[in-house]
C-alpha positions in Angstrom: 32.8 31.1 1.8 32.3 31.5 5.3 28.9 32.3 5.4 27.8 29.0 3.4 29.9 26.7 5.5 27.9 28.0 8.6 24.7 27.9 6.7 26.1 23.9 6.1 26.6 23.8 9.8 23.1 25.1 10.6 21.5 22.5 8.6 23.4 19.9 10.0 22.5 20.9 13.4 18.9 21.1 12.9 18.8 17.8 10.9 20.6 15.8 13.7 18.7 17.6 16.4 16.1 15.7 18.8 12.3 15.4 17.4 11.0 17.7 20.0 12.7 20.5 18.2 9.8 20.6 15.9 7.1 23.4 16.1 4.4 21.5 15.9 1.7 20.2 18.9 0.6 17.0 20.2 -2.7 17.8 18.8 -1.4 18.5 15.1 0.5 15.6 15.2 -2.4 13.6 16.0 -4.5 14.9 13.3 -2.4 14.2 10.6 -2.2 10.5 12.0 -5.6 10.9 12.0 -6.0 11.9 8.4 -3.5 8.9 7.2 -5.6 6.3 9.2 -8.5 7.6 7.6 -7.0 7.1 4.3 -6.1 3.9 4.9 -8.9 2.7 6.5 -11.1 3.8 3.3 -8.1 1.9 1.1 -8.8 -0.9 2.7 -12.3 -1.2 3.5 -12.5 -0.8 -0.6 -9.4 -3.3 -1.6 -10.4 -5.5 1.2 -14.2 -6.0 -0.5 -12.7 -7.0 -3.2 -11.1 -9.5 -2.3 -14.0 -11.0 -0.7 -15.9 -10.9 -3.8 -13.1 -12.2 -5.8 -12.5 -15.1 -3.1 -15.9 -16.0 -2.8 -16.4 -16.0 -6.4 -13.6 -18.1 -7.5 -14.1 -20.3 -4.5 -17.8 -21.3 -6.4 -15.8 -21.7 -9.5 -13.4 -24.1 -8.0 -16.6 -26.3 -7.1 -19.1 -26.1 -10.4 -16.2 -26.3 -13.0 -14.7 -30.1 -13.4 -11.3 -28.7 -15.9 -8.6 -29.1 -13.9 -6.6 -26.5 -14.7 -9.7 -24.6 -14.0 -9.8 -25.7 -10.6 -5.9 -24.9 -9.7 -6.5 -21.3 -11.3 -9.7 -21.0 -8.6 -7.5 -22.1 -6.0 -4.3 -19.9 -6.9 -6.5 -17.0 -7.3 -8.3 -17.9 -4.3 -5.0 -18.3 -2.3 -3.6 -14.6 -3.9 -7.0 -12.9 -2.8 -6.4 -14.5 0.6 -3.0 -12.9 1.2 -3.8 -10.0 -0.1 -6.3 -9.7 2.2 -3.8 -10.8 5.0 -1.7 -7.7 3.9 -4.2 -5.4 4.5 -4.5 -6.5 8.2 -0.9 -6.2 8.6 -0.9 -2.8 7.4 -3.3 -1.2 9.8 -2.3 0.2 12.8 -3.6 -1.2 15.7 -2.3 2.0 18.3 -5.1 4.3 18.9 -3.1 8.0 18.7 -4.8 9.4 21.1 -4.1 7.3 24.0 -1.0 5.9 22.9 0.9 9.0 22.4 2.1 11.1 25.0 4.1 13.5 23.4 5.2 15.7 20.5 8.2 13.4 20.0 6.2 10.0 20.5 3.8 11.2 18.0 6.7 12.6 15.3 8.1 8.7 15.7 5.0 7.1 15.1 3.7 9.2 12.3 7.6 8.5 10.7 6.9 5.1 11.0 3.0 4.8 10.1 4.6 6.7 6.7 6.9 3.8 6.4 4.7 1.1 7.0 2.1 2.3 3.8 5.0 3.0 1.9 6.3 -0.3 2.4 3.0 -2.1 1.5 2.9 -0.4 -2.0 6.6 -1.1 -3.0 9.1 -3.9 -2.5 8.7 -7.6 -1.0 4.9 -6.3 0.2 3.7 -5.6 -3.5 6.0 -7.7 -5.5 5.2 -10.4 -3.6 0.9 -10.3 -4.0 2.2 -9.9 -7.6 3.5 -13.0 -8.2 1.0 -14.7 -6.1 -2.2 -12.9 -6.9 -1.6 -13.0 -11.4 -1.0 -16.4 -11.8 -4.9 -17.7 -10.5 -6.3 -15.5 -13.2 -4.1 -16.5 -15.4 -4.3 -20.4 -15.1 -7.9 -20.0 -14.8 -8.6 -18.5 -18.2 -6.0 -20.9 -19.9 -8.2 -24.0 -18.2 -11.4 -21.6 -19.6 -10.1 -21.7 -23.3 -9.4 -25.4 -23.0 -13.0 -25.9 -21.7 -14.8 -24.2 -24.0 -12.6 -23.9 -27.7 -15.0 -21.7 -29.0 -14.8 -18.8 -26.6 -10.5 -18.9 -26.9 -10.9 -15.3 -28.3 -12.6 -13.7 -26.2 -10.3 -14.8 -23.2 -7.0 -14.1 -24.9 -8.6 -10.6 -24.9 -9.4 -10.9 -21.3 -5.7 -12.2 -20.8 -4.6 -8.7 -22.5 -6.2 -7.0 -20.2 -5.5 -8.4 -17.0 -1.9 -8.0 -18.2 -2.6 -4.6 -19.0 -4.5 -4.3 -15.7 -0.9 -5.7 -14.2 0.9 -3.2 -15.6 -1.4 -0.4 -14.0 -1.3 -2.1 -10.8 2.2 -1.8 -10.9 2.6 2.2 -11.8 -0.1 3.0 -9.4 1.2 1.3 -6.4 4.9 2.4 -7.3 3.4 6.3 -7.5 1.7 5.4 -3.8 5.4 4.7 -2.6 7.1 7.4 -4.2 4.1 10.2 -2.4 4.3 8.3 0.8 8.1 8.6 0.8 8.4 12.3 -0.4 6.4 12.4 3.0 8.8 10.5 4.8 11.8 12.6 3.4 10.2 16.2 4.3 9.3 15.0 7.2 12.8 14.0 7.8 14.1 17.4 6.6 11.4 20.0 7.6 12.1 22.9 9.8 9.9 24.1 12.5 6.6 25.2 10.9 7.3 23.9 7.8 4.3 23.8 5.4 4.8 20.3 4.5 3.1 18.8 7.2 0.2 20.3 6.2 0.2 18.8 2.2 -2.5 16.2 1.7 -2.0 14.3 -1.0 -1.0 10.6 0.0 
């Protein structure tokens, strides 16, 4: 009984002790900044080109076709591809690590918080929010489509299906991002020195 209230103890101790506790380098902290940025520089870059397609392309649309509920699903999806794109910015880090950081400690806190910051932009106000903004262009668009051209209503209530589908997946795989991200965030939280989860890579 003794023995696993001082084992409580320990763990108590080492959870609410200072960052600099932790066996790891400036240098490895650093590199695994490194390898996030990377990953969300690539996520990004890819994301990010999308949208410009998708805003360039439904920016034409809003011009050539004269259905007005055409035009209003351009400009919505115009407007959702637009913040979207705005979100992006906001999640990349603008501190370079490696002048920046000055310590093991500095660079614990601002790994912690690059975590939370992608974590954030997967789950929450940040994705529920391009949701809701993004789906209804589409949406609106292919409704003014079908009133435009009677003939083709078929083939775009198939379309609708899968963009809803497409929602759907948009939704699991951006929740699963969150949940990795913050398994990160909570062994990083927990972790003793030399603890092997600093070394996982699979955000």
């Amino acid at each position: 009984m003794m023995d696993d209230r001082n084992q409580d103890e320990a763990k108590d101790l080492w959870r609410n002790q200072p960052l600099e506790g932790a066996a790891m380098s400036l240098e490895q902290v650093r590199a695994r900044i490194e390898i996030l940025r990377r990953k969300v520089r690539r996520r990004n870059l890819i994301v990010g080109l999308a949208c410009l397609i998708v805003l360039l392309g439904f920016a034409y649309y809003a011009i050539i076709f004269t259905n007005p509920i055409q035009r209003i699903g351009s400009a919505l999806t115009v407007l959702g591809a637009g913040y979207l794109m705005y979100q992006l910015i906001l999640s990349k880090s603008h501190i370079r690590p490696e002048t920046a950081l000055g310590n093991t400690a500095d660079g614990l806190t601002f790994y912690r918080s690059e975590l939370q910051r992608q974590s954030d932009f997967h789950r929450g106000i940040w994705f529920w929010s391009r949701l809701v903004i993004f789906v209804p262009g589409p949406v609106i668009f292919m409704i003014g489509f079908a009133d435009a051209y009677p003939s083709l209503k078929r083939y775009i209530e198939v379309e609708l299906a899968i963009l809803v589908l497409l929602s759907f997946l948009a939704i699991s795989l951006n929740l699963r991002k969150a949940r990795k991200y913050q398994r990160e965030l909570d062994a990083l939280d927990s972790s003793t020195p030399g603890s092997s989860c600093w070394y996982r890579d699979d955000l």
